[in-house]
VEXSEKOL-423460 format. One record per residue (C-alpha): x, y, z. Coordinates in steps of 0.05 Angstrom, whole numbers, padded with zeros to 5 digits, always signed. Each point is the difference from the previous one (the first is absolute). Layout:
BEGIN
XYZ;...
***
This chain:
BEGIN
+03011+00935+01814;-00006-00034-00063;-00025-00076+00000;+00030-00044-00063;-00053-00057-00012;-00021-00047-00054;-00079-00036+00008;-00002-00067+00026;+00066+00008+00032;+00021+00006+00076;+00010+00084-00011;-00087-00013+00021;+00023-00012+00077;+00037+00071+00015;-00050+00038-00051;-00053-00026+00057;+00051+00016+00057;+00001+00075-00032;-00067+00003+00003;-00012-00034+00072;+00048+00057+00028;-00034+00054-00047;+00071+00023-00023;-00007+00042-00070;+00037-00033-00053;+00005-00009-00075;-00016-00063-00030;+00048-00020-00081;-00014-00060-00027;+00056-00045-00022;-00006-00039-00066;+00038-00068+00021;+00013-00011-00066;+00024+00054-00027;+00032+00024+00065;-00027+00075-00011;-00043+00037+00042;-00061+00032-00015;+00038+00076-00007;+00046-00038-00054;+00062-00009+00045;+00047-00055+00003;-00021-00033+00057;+00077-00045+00013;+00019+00063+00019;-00046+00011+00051;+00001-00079+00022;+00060-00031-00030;-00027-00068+00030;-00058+00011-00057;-00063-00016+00033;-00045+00037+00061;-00013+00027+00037;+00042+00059+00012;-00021+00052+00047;+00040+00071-00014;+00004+00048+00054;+00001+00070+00004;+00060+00017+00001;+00014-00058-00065;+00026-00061+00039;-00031-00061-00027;-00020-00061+00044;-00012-00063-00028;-00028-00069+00020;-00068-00001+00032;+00009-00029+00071;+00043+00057+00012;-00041+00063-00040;-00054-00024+00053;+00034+00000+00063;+00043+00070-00019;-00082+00025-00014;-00028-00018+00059;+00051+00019+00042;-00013+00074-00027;-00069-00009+00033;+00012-00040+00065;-00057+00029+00023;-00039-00045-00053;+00011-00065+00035;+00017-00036-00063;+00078-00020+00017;+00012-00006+00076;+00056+00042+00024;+00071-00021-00028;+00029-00018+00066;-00053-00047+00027;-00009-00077-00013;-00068+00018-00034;+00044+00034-00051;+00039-00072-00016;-00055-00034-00005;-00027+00045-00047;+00063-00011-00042;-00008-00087+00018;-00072+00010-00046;+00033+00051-00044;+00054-00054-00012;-00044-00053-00003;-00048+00032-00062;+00070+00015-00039;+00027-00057+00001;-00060-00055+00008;-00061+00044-00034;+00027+00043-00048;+00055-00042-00017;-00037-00061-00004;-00052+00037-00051;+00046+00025-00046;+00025-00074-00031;-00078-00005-00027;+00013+00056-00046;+00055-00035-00036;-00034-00021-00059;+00064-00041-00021;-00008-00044+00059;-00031-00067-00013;-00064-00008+00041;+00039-00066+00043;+00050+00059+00026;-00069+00042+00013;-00036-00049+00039;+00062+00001+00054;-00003+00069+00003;-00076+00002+00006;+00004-00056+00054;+00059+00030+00051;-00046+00079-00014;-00057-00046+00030;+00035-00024+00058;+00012+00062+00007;-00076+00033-00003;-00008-00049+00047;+00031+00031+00050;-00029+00066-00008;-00056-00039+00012;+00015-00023+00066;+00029+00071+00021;-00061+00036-00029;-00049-00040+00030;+00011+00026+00067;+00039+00065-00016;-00051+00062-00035;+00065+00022-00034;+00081-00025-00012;+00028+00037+00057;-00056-00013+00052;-00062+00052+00001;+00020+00046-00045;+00004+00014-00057;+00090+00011-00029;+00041+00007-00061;+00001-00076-00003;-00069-00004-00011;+00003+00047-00065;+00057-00048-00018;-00042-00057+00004;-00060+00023-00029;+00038+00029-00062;+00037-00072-00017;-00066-00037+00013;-00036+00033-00055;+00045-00038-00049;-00027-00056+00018;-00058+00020-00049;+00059-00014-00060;+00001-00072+00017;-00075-00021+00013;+00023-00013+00072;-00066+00006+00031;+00011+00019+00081;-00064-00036+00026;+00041-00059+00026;+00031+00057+00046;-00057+00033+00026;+00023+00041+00049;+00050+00027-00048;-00052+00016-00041;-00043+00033+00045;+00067+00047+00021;+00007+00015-00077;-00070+00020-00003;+00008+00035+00058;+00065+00043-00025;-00031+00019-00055;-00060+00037+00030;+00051+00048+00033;-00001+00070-00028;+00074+00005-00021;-00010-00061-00038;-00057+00016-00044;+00032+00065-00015;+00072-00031-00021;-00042-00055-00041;-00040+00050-00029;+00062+00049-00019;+00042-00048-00028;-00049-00034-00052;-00024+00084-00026;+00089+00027-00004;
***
């Protein structure tokens, strides 16, 4: 498999999954701006959409958007516990958090890199993400992980999209349970190897 990623981007959360399930892959870097990868190809014609991550598989089918390059991973391990079997009501609520960090986290986050946004337009942004974080709070203060005791795809997710947070001197103290799971996620293994990959390719 080949994993298309960029630093700083959400292609961090299945580089950790690859590494959680030990699968052997090969990481290319992704200029954003230029759109080439890091073996000089054109990289719309690996993505058209323009942006990763994009997971290749063996036999050359490409899979884009995150939430679902996770699930399709851990579903080749089952055994790993990090997606709960497809047919079960663990797996939907899996997809509920999955949801939930696209369209609330992630999406929330990326308006603050829009330097052509005036800072009024920021603030409501910054105030709805923080509504938000306040919820994790609540959920994380009694759960060790997203899904319950475990740790899932969701939780690479979510660790990946908080670490922009450093981008917009949003300090996470007022959230302290969430900052206690972020500290937490990054002690794992996988992660310190995908962090540590990504900033030497």
């Amino acid at each position: 498999m080949k994993l298309y990623y960029a630093p700083d981007t959400c292609s961090l959360s299945p580089h950790i999954v690859l590494r959680e399930l030990a699968i052997e892959f090969e990481l290319i870097k992704v200029d954003n701006r230029s759109k080439l990868t890091a073996d000089g190809r054109d990289f719309l014609t690996i993505n058209p959409k323009g942006y990763v991550a994009a997971l290749e598989l063996d036999d050359g089918k490409i899979l884009t958007e995150g939430p679902a390059i996770l699930q399709y991973l851990a579903d080749l391990k089952p055994e790993s516990g990090l997606a709960p079997r497809a047919d079960s009501w663990e797996r939907v609520r899996l997809q509920e958090w999955l949801n939930f960090i696209t369209s609330e986290i992630h999406a929330g986050l990326a308006p603050l890199f829009n330097n052509m946004l005036p800072e009024e337009a920021k603030s409501i942004f910054r105030e709805k993400l923080f509504r938000r974080f306040s919820f994790l709070q609540e959920t994380l203060s009694t759960n060790a992980y997203l899904a319950g005791s475990s740790f899932s795809v969701a939780d690479a997710y979510l660790f990946t999209v908080l670490g922009w947070c450093k981008f917009f001197a949003i300090e996470l103290n007022n959230w302290p349970a969430l900052l206690a799971y972020r500290e937490k996620i990054s002690a794992r293994p996988a992660v310190r190897a995908a962090l540590r990959a990504e900033e030497k390719v």
